[in-house]
Residue frames relative to the residue before (quaternion, step in Angstrom):
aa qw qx qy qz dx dy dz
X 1.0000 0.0000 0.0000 0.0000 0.00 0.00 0.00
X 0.2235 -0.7856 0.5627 0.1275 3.71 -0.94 1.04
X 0.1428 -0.7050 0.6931 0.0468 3.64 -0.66 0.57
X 0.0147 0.6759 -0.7325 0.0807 2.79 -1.22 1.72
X 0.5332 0.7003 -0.2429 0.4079 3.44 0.69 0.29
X 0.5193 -0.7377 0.3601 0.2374 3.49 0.11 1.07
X 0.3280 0.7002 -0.6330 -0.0384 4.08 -0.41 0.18
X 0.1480 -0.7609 0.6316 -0.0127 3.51 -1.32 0.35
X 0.3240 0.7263 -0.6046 -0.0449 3.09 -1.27 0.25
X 0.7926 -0.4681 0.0614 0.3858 3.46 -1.21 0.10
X 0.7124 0.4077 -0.3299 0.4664 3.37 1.30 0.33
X 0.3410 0.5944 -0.6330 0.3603 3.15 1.02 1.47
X 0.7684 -0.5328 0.2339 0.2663 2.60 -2.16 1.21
X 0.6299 -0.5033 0.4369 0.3988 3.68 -0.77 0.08
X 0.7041 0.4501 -0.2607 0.4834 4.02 0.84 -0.75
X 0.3991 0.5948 -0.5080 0.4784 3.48 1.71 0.43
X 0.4891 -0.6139 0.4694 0.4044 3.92 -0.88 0.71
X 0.5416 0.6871 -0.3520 0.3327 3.82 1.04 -0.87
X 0.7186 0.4341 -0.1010 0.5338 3.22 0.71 -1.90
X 0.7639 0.3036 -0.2776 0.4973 3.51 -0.03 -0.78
X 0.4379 0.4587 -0.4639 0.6185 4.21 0.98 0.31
X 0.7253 0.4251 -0.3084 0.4450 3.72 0.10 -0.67
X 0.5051 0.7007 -0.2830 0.4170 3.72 1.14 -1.15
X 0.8371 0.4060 -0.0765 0.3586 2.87 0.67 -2.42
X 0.5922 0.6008 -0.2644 0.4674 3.19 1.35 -0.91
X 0.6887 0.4661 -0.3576 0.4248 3.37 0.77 -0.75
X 0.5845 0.6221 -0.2096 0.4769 3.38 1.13 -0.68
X 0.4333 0.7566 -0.2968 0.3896 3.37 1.44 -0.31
X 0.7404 0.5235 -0.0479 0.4187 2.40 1.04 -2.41
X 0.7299 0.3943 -0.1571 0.5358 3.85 1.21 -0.46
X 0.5292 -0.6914 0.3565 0.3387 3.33 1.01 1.28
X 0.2742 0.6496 -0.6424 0.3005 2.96 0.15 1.62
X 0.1333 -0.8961 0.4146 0.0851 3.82 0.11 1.25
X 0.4782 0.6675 -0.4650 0.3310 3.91 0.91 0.91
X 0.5848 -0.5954 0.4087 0.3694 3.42 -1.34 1.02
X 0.2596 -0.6425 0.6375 0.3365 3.67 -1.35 0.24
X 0.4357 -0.5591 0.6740 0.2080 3.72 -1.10 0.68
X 0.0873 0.7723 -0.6266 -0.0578 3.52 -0.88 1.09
X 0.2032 0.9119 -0.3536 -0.0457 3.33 -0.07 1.05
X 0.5335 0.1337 -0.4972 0.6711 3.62 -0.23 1.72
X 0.1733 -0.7106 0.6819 -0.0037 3.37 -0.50 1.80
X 0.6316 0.5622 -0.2542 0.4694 3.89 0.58 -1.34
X 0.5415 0.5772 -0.5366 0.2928 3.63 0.02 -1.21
X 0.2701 -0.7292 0.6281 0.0276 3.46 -1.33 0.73
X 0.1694 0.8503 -0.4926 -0.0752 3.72 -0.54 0.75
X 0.3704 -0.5974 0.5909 0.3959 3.80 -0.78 -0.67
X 0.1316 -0.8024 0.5808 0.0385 3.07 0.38 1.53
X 0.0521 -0.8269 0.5592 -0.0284 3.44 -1.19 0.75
X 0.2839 -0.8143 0.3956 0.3158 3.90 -0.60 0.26
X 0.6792 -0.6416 0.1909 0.3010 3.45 -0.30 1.24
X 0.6637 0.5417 -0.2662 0.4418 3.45 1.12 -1.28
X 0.5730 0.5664 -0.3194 0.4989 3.75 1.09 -0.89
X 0.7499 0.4130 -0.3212 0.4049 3.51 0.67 -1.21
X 0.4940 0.5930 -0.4089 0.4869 3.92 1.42 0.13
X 0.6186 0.5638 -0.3844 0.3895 3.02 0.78 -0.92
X 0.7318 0.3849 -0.3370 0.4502 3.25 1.07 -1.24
X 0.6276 0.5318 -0.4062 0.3979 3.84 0.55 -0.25
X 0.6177 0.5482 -0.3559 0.4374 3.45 1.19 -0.07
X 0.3906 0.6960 -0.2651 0.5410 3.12 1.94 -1.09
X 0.7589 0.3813 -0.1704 0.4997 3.62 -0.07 -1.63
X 0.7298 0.3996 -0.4005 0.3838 4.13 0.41 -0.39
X 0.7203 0.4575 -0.3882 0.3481 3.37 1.44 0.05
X 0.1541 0.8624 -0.4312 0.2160 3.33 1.32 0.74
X 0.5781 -0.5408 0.4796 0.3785 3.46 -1.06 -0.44
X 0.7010 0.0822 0.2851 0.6485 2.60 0.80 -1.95
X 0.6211 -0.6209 0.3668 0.3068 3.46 -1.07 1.90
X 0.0623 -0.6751 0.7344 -0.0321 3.87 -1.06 0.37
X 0.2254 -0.5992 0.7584 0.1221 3.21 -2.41 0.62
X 0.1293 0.7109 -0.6913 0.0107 3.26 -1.37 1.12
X 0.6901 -0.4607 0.4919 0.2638 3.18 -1.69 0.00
X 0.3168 0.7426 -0.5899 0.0124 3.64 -0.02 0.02
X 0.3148 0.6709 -0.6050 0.2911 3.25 -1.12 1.40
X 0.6690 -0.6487 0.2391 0.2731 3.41 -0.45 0.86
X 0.3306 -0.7707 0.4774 0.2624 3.73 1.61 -0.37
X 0.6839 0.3030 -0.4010 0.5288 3.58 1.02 1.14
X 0.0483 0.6965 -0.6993 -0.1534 3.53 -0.65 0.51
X 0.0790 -0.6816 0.7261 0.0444 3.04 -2.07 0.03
X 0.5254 -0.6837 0.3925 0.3201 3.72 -0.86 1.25
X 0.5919 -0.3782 0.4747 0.5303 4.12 -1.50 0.61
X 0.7989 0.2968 -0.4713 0.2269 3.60 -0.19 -0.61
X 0.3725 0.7347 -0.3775 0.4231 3.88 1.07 -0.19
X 0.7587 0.4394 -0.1025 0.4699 3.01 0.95 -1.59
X 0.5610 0.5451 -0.3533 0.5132 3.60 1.46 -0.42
X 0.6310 0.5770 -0.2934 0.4275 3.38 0.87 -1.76
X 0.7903 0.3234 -0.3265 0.4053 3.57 0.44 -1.31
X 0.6514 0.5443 -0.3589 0.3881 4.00 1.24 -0.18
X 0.5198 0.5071 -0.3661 0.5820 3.80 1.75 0.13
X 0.7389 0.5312 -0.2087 0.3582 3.40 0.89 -0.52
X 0.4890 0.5425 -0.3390 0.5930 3.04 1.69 -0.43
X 0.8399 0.2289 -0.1033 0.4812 3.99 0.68 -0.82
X 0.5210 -0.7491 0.3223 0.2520 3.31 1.52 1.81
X 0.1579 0.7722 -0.4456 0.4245 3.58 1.17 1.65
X 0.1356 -0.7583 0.6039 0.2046 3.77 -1.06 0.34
X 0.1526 -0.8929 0.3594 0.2242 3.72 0.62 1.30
X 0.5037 0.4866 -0.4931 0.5161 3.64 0.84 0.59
X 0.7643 0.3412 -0.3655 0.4072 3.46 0.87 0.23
X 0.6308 0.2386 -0.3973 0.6223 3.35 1.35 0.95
X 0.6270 0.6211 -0.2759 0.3808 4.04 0.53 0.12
X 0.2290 0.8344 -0.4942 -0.0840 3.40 0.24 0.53
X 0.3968 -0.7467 0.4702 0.2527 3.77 -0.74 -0.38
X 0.3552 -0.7545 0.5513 -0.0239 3.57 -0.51 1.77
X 0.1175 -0.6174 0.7633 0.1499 4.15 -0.50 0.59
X 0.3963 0.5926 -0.6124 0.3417 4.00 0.07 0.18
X 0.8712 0.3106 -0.0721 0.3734 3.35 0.46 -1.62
X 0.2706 0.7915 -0.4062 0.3677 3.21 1.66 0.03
X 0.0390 0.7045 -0.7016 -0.0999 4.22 -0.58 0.61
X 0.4696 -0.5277 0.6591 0.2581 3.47 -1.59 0.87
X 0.8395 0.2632 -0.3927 0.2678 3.54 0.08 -0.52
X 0.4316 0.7575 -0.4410 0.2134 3.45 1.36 0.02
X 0.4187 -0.7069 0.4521 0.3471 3.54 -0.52 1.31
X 0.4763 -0.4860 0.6422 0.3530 3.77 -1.66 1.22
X 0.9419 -0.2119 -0.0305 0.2590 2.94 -1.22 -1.01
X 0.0742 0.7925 -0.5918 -0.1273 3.74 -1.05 -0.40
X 0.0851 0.7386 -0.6454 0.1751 3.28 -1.47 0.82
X 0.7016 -0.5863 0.3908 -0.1061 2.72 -1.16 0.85
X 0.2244 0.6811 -0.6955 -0.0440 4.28 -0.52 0.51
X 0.2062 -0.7034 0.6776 0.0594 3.78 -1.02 1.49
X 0.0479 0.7017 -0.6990 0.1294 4.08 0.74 0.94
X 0.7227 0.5958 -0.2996 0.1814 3.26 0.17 -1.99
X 0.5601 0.6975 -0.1446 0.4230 3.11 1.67 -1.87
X 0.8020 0.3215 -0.0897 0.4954 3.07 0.72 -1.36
X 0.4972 0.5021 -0.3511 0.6144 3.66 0.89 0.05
X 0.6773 0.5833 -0.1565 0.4202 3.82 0.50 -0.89
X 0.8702 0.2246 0.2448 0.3638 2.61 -0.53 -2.10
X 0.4058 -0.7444 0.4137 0.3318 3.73 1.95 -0.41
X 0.8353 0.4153 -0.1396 0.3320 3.71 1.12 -0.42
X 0.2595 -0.8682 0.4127 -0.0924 3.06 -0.76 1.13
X 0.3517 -0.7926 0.3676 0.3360 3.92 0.34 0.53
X 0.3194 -0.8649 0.3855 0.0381 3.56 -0.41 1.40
X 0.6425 0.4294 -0.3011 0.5587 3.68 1.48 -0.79
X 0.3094 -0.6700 0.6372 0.2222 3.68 -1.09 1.29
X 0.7839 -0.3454 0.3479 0.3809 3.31 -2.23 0.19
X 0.7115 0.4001 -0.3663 0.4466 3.76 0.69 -1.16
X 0.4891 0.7035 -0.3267 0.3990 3.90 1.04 -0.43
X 0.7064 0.4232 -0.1715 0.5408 3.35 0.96 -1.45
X 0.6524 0.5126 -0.3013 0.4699 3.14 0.41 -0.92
X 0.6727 0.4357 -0.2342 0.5502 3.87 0.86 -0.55
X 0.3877 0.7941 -0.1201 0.4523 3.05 1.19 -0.19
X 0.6108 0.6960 0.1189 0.3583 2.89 0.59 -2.29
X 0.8669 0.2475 0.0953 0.4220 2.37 -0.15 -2.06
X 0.4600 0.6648 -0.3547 0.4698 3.22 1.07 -0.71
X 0.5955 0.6081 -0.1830 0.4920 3.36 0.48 -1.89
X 0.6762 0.6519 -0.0371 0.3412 3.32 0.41 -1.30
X 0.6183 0.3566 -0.2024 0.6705 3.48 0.93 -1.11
X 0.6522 0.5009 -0.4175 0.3865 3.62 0.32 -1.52
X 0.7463 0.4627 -0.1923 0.4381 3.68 0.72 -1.00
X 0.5624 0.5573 -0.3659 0.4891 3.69 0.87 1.20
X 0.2149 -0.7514 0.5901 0.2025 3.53 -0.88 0.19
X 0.1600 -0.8563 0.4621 0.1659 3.16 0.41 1.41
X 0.3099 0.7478 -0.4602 0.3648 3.74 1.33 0.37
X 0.7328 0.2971 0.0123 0.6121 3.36 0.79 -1.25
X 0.0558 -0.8702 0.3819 0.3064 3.48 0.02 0.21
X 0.6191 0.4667 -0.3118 0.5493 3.69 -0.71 0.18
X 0.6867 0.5088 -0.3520 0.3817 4.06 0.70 -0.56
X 0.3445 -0.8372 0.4088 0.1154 2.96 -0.79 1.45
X 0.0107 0.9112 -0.3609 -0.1982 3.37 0.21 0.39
X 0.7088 0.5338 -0.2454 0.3904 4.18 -0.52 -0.12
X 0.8007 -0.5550 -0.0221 0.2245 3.43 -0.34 0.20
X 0.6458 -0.5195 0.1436 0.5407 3.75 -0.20 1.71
């Protein structure tokens, strides 16, 4: 099975653009005063939240007989959306901490991708329930918990 389709949740790794955007952002909020490097503003994904997409793989292991579906939420929205709504949650102007770097830009990185999970849901009964502004709250949430607000800006728990 190939997963093109974004899932996340709060125990993704920090070198995920999601998590470490949430990290940085949260840091924001604790007078940390450094630019974030956004770099594949445009990319488009079908951001999803990881724990839902188990559900559906648990869904799919109780089959009879093996099957391919789609499981992705049937909404995408570009990294910078996702920034915009993750400054906004922490009353931020992200163009006034976000800059953009063509260094890090990759030609082959796929624009967009997404996803229709009818089949899933027609099938399998399941359907992804947590929207983009959710996750992103989410995130962040995650995020604060994952600071030592003693020190500010120090990140503390796992990469």
């Amino acid at each position: 099975m190939q997963n093109n389709y974004l899932s996340i949740s709060v125990l993704t790794a920090t070198y995920y653009a999601a998590r470490l955007l949430c990290r940085v952002k949260t840091a924001h909020v604790l007078s940390v005063n450094e630019m974030l490097e956004e770099r594949f503003p445009d990319i488009v994904r079908d951001w999803g939240f990881a724990p839902e997409y188990v559900d559906a793989m648990w869904r799919m292991l109780q089959l009879d007989q093996a099957d391919d579906f789609v499981i992705a939420t049937g909404r995408s929205a570009s990294l910078q959306d996702f920034v915009q709504m993750a400054f906004e949650n922490l009353d931020l102007d992200w163009s006034e901490h976000v800059i953009s770097d063509q260094r890090f830009f990759r030609p082959s990185d796929i624009g967009w991708s997404g996803g229709n999970p009818e089949r899933a849901r027609k099938i399998l009964h399941w359907e992804a329930k947590t929207t983009l502004p959710e996750l992103v709250k989410l995130m962040l949430d995650a995020g604060r918990s994952g600071l030592d607000v003693s020190a500010p800006g120090k990140l503390t728990g796992a990469p």
